[in-house]
N, C-alpha and C positions, 0 to 999 in steps of 0.2 A: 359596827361590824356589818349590817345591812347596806351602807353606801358603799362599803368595801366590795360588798359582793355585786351589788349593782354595777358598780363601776368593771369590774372582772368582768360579767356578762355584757356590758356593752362593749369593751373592748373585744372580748370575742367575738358577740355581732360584727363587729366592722373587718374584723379580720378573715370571717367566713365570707362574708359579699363582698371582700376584696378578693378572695380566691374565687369564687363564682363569677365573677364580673373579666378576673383574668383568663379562666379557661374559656369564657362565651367570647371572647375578642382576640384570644391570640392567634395570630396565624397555624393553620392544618400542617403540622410535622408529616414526615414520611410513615408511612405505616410500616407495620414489624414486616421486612420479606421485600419490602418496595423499593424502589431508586430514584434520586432525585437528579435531575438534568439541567443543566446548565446552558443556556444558548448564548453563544459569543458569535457578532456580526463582524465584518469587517470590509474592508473594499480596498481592490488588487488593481493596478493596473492592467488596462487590456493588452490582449495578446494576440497573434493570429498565428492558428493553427493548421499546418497542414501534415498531408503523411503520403509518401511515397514506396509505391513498391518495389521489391527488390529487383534491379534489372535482369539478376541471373541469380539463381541459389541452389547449390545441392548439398544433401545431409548424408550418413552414415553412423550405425545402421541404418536398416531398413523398418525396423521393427525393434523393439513393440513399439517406440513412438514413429510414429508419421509428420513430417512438419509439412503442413498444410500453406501456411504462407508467413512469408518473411515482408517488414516491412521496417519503413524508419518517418519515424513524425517528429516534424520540424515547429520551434515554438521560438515565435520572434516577440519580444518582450517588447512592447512597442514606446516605452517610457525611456528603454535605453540605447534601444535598437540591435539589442544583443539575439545569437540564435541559438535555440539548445536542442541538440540530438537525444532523441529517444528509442530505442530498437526495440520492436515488437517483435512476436512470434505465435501464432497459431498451430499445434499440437493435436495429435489425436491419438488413442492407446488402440495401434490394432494389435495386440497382443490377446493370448486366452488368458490371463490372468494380470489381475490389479497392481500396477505399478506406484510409488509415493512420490509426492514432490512437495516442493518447497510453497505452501502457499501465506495468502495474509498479507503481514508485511514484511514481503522477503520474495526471493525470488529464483529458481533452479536453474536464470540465464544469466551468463556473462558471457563477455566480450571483447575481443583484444584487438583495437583498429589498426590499422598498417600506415595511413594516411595522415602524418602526424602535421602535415602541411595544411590542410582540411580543417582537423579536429584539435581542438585543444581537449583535456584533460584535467577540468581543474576542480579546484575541492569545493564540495558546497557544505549547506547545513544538513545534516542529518537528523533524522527525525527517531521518536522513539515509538516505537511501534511494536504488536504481536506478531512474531509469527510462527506458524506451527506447518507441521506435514501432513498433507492428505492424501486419501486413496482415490488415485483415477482407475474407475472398475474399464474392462473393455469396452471399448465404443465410445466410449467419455472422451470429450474435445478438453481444450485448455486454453491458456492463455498466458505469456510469460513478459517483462520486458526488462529493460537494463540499461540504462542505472534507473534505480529508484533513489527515493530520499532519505532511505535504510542505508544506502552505501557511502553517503558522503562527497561523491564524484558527480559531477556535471560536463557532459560531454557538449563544448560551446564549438558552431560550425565559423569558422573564422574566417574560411574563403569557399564559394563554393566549390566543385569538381567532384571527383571519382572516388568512392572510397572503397577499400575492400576489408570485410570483415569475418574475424573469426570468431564463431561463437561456440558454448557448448552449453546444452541443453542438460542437466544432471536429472536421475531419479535413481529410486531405492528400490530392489526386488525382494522375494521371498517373505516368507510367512511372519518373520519376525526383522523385516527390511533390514537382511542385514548385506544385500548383495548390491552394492552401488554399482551406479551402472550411467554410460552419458551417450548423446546424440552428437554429434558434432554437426557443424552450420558454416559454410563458407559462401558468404552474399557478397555483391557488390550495389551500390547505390551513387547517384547521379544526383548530387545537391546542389540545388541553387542559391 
């Protein structure tokens, strides 16, 4: 009965400094409340990018959004030799009170090209992304473009020339956004 118990208490020895030997060497978990991050490399072919202004733009209204400048940046894929359109917008709330928009991943502008000779329209990968609504208080500037990689669509420049574009600007008024509300945008742009 005594080699019995010996035998027990050795075995438990080696089963305790196996669990001490495991907790001194295993890698540090996340702590209770913390995040753990993942980093993923990868490598894109190059690109050149440029961006041109709008040769003529005017909006409606006047207010509360202000569109400060209209532009479009061109992205030549230089693996395929392919070109892709992307329309910017610079905003500013001169209203007395805080309007909402589409921000994240998502966006309060679209766009409907006239120049179908110019622009193709064609579908991409869509991405999955957040996006939510924020408050531009007065004086607050922005930033919008279209397409993103939320829509799906890829606007490829196929020849260059003249294009002219309709855009509309959306946001939300009142206390509990329930008054929609849009800017409209009619630019034209010279692609080469």
């Amino acid at each position: 009965m005594i080699r019995e118990q010996r035998a027990l208490v050795a075995v438990l020895a080696v089963v305790v400094v196996s669990l001490l030997a495991a907790t001194q060497y295993a890698p540090p978990g996340p702590a209770a409340g913390s995040t753990t991050t993942t980093t993923t490399s990868f490598t894109t072919t190059s690109s050149t990018v440029s961006i041109t202004s709008a040769s003529s733009f005017s909006f409606i209204p006047s207010a509360p959004l202000q569109v400060l400048s209209v532009s479009a940046q061109t992205t030549r894929d230089d693996a395929t030799g392919k070109v892709y359109l992307t329309l910017l917008v610079a905003y500013k709330n001169i209203g007395s009170e805080a309007v909402y928009v589409t921000r994240g991943c998502g966006s309060p502008l679209s766009a409907n090209i006239s120049s179908t000779s110019v622009i193709a329209e064609n579908q991409g990968v869509r991405c999955l992304c957040a996006e939510f609504i924020a408050a531009l208080n007065p004086e607050d500037s922005g930033n919008a473009l279209t397409p993103g990689c939320w829509s799906g669509v890829l606007y490829q420049v196929v020849h260059p020339g003249t294009i002219s574009v309709e855009m509309k600007l959306t946001y939300w008024s009142g206390q509990n956004q329930q008054n929609p509300g849009a800017t409209s945008i009619e630019a034209s742009f010279t692609l080469e």
